[in-house]
N, C-alpha and C positions, 0 to 999 in steps of 0.2 A: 504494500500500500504506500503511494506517497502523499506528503501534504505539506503543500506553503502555505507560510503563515507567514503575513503583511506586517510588519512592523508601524508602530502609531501613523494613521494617515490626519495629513495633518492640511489644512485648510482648502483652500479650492485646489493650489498647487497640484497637493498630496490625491484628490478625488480624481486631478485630473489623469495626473500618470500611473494611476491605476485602471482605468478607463482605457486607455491606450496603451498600457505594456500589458496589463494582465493576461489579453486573450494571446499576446506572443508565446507567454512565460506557458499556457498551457498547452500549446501547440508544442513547446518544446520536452516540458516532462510530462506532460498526461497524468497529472494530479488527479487522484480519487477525491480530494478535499481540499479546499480553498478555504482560511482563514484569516482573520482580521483583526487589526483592535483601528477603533474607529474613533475613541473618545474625543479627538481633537477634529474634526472634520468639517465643524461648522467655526469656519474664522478663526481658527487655532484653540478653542474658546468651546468642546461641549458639541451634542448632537442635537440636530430635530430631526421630529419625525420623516418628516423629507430624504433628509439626504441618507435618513436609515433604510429607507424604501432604497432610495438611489444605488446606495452600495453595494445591497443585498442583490440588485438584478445585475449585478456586475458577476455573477456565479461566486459569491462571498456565502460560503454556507452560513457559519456563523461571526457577528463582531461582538468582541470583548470591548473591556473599556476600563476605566480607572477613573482615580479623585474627580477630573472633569466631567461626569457623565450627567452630574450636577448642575453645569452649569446656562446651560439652556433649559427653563422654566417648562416650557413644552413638552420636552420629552418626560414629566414625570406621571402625567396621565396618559401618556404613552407605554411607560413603564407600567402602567396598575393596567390596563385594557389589551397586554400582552404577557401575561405572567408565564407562559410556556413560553414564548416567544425567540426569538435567533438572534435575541441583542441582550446581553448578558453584562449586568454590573456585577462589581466585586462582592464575591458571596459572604463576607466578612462584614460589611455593613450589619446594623441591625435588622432582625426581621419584619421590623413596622416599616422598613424603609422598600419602596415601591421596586418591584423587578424582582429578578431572583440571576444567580449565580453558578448555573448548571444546569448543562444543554445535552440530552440523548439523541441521537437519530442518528439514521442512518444511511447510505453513498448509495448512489443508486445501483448500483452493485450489491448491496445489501448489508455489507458490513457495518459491525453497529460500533459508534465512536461517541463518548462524552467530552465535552469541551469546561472546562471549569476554569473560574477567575475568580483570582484571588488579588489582593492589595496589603502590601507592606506596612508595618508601624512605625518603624524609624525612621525619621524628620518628617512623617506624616500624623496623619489622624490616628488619634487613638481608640482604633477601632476592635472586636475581635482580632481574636489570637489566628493569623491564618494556617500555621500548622495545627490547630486544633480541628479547625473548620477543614480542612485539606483532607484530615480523616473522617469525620461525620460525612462529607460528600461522598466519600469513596465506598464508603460502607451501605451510599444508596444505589451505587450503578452495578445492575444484574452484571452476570458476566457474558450476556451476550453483548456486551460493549466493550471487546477488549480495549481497545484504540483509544488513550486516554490521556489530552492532551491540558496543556497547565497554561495559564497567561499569567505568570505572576509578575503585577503592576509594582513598583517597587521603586526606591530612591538609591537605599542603600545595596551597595554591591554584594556585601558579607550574607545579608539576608536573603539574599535570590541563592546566590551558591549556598546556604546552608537548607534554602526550600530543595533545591536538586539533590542535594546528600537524602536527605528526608523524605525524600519520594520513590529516587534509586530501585527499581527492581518494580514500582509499585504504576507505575505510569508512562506512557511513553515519551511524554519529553515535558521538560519546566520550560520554559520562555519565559525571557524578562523582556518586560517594555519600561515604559515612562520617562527615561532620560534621554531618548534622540539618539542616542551617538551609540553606532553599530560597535560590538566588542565584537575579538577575535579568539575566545574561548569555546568554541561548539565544539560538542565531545559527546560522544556515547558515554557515559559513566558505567561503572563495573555490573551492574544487576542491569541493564538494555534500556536507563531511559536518556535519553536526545535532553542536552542541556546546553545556554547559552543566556550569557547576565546581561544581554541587551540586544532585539530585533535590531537596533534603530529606527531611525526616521522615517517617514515615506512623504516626503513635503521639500519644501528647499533647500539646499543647503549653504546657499550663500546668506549667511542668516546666525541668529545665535538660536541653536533648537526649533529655527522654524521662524524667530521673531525678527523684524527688520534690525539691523547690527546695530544702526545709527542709535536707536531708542534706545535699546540694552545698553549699549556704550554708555551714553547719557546716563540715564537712572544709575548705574554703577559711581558716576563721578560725582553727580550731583544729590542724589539721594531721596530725589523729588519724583511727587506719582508721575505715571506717563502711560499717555495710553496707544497699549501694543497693536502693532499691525504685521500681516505676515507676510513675510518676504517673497520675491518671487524667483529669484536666480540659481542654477545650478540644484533642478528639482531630480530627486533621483527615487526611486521605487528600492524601496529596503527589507529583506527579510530571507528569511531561510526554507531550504527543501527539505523533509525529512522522511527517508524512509523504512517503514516497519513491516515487521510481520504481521500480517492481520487475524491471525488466529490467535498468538501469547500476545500482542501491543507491543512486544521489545524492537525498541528499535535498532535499527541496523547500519545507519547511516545519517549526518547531516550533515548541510554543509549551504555557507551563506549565498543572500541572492543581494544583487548590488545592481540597479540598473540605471540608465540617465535616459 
């Protein structure tokens, strides 16, 4: 079985050159499952329901998401009027909070795959414990879903590699997003699960994480609010291929995708 998974897309940029490389990228590996985190999508700033519609017809099985999933007002009766649904906040949130955190289904081939996402607590919100929540999940997906892939949204580096130790054997790959910037640690770890402390970006990258340089520069010197806009230069499509066994989930193979 393979499956790319898109690293944060992030504003029109980001929507666009998914739009335009994705159907390359399938034409070239014949992916069983196309994955996403999408949280930034709208203006760098959060989704609507729009552009969740949008994504999903781009062949995005499912989009994950993190802290910003928040931040567009819209999408939270969006979130309550889809609780099964293929747009997935961090399942670590409390459970009064609208959505849910964990996606069954299955490839039209039939193999059956859970998508779970989770969200870090270090320099973030102090929300649930998400190796706690990482077992309670896992303890709900029958086993006719081997194929069991992880988005953990995350700041700190320590915490995503000690999420991958901790799942090891138990899933087929951890993915870290949230910081933009593609790392060069993708590894099989010793029990077959696909681990990597950062997709990166899928948005601009002449830019600081997507935001125009100039502002960032600024705010950094002067200290003063400023309000972000997203860059448009050097947009590049970011994220990894991974391939597993679809009968045990162990994976077999990853390796990054980097496009312009």
């Amino acid at each position: 079985m393979k499956i790319i998974f898109i690293g944060d897309i992030f504003g029109h940029p980001g929507r666009r050159i998914v739009k335009e490389t994705l159907p390359k990228l399938v034409e070239e590996y014949s992916p069983d499952l196309v994955l996403a985190n999408g949280e930034n999508a709208a203006g760098g700033f959060g989704l609507t329901p729009g552009l969740v519609e949008e994504l999903l017809d781009m062949a995005i099985a499912v989009l994950t998401s993190g802290n910003h999933i928040w931040d567009k007002k819209e999408i939270l009766p969006y979130l309550r009027d889809h609780e099964d649904g293929r747009l997935l906040r961090p399942a670590n949130y409390p459970a009064s909070a609208p959505g849910h955190g964990l996606y069954l289904g299955k490839t039209p081939a039939g193999i059956g795959y859970a998508v779970l996402n989770l969200q870090g607590r270090i320099f973030m919100q102090s929300i649930e414990c998400p190796f706690r929540t990482a077992d309670a999940l896992l303890e709900q997906i029958p086993a006719e879903y081997p194929v069991r892939i992880v988005d953990m949204h995350a700041e700190a580096t320590s915490e995503k590699v000690a999420m991958g130790w901790y799942l090891d054997g138990r899933v087929t790959a951890v993915l870290g997003t949230h910081t933009h910037v593609p790392t060069a640690d993708e590894s099989v770890l010793p029990q077959g699960t696909a681990y990597v402390t950062d997709l990166g970006m899928t948005g601009p990258y002449d830019s600081v994480i997507g935001i125009d340089k100039r502002q960032i520069i600024e705010k950094f010197l002067s200290q003063l609010p400023a309000r972000f806009e997203v860059a448009k230069g050097d947009v590049r499509l970011s994220g990894v291929l991974i391939e597993a066994d679809a009968t045990s989930g162990r994976a077999t193979s990853i390796q990054r995708i980097l496009r312009k």
